[in-house]
N, C-alpha and C positions, 0 to 999 in steps of 0.2 A: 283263901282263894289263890294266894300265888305261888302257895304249894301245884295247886293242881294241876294250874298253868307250865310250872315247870314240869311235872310230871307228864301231862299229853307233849309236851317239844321233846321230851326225854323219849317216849314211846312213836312218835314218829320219825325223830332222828334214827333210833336203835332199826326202827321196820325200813326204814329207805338205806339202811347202812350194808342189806342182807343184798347178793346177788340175786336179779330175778332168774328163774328156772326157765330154760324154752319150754314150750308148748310142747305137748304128746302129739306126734305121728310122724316123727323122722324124721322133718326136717325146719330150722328156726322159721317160727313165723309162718307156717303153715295149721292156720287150725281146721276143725272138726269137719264145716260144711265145705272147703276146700277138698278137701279130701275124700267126703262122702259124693262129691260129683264126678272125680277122679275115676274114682274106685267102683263106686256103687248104684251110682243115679240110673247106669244103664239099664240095668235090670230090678231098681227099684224107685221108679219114677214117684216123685210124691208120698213117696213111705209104701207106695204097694208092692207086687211082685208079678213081672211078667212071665217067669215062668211057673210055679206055683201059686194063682191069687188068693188061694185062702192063708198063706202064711207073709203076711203084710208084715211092716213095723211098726203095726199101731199099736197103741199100750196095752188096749185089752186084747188085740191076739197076740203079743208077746206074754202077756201075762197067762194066757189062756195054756201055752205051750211052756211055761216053768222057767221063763228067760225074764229076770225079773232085776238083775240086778251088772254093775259094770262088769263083773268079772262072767256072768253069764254069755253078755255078748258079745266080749272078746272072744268068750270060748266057742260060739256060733259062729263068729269071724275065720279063724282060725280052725275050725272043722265044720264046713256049713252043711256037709252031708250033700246023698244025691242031688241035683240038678238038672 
């Protein structure tokens, strides 16, 4: 038993030894819903879309249009097409 004890202080010692990483979207300390009301809330109130409303960010119409995964909606981010 005091093998294992050593072992878990050994395994949290070594994970709080590691520097933490900031946060994705540019700047420390700024996460996702910050930035999604920045950015996006205008024109997609509640997950919907004011100016196309059948193309929502609900999961089943993102799924429905092949946008299914993180790399997908960066790439709708980043090229969201007409508007």
């Amino acid at each position: 038993m005091k093998t294992l004890t050593k072992i878990g202080v050994l395994v949290v010692t070594v994970a709080w030894s590691f520097p933490r990483r900031p946060r994705r979207g540019g700047e420390e300390g700024i996460g996702g819903a910050k930035l999604f009301q920045q950015h996006c809330a205008a024109c997609h109130p509640d997950g919907g879309n004011i100016i196309k409303p059948a193309l929502t960010l609900r999961k089943k119409d993102m799924d429905a249009r092949g946008v299914k995964t993180a790399e997908d909606i960066v790439g709708k981010m980043r090229n969201p097409g007409p508007g």
